[in-house]
C-alpha positions in Angstrom: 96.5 -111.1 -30.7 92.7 -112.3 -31.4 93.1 -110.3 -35.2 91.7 -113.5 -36.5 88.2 -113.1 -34.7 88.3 -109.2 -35.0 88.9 -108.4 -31.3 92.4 -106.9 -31.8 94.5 -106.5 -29.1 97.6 -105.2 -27.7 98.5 -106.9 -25.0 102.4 -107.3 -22.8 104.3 -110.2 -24.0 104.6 -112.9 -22.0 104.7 -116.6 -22.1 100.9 -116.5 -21.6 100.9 -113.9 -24.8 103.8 -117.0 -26.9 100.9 -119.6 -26.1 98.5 -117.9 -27.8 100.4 -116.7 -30.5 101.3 -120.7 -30.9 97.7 -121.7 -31.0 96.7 -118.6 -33.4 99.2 -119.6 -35.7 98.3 -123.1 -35.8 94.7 -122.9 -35.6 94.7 -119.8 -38.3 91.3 -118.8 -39.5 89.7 -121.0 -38.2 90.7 -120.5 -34.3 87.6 -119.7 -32.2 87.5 -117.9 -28.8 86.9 -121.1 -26.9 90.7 -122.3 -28.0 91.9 -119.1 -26.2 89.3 -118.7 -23.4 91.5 -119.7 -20.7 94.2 -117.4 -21.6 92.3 -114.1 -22.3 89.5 -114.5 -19.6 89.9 -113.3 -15.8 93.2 -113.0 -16.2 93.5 -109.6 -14.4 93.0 -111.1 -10.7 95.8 -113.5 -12.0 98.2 -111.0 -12.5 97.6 -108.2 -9.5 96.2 -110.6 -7.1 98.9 -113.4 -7.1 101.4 -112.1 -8.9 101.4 -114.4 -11.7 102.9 -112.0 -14.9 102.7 -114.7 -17.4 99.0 -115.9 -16.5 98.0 -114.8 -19.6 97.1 -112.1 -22.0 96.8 -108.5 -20.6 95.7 -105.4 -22.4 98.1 -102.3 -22.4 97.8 -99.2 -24.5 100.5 -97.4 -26.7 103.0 -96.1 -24.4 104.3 -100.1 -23.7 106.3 -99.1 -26.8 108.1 -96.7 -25.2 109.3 -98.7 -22.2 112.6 -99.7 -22.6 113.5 -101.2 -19.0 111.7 -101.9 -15.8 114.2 -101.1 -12.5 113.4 -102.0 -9.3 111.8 -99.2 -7.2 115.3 -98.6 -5.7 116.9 -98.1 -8.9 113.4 -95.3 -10.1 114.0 -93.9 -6.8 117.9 -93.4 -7.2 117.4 -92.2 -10.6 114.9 -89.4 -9.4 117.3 -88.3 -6.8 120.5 -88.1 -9.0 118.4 -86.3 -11.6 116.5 -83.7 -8.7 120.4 -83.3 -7.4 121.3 -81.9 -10.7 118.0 -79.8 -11.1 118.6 -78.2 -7.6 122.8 -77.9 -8.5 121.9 -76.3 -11.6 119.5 -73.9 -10.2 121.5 -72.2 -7.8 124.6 -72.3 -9.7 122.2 -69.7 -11.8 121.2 -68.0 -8.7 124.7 -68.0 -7.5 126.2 -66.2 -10.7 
C-alpha cells in the first residue's frame, strides 16, 4: 500500500488493508496521506490493545509470505508434541539398535 506517495509498504491484509486499497485505487495519483490517515496512523494500540485485527493497516516483514495457517495455541502446542514424540522415538530407536 501507500506506493502512490512513495511510502511503500507491506502490511497483513485485512479489511482495514481492502479499504485502503479501495480508496488507492479510486483516488489514484492523486491520493494524499490525509485520505488514508485514519487507517495507517496509531493503528498498533488498535490491534494489541483491543484486539481489533482489521483496525487498519499494519507493517509485517517478508516472512508473512511464508505463513500458510494460523492454529490456535492448542493446535501449535499439539503439533510440537507429536513432532518432539517422534524426535525422541527416533532417537532411541538408534540408541536401541
Amino acid at each position: 500500500i501507500m506506493r502512490s506517495l512513495r511510502n511503500t509498504e507491506r502490511v497483513i491484509n485485512n479489511a482495514g488493508v481492502e479499504r485502503i486499497a479501495a480508496i488507492e485505487r479510486e483516488k489514484g495519483d492523486a491520493l494524499k496521506i490525509e485520505d488514508i490517515i485514519g487507517e495507517v496512523a496509531g493503528i498498533y494500540p488498535r490491534v494489541m490493545t483491543d484486539g481489533d485485527m482489521d483496525a487498519g493497516a499494519w507493517s509485517c516483514g517478508m516472512v508473512i509470505g511464508l505463513v500458510r495457517d494460523v492454529p490456535t495455541c492448542r493446535e501449535l502446542i499439539d503439533r510440537i508434541m507429536v513432532q518432539a514424540d517422534q524426535i525422541i522415538d527416533e532417537r532411541l530407536a538408534r540408541l536401541r539398535t
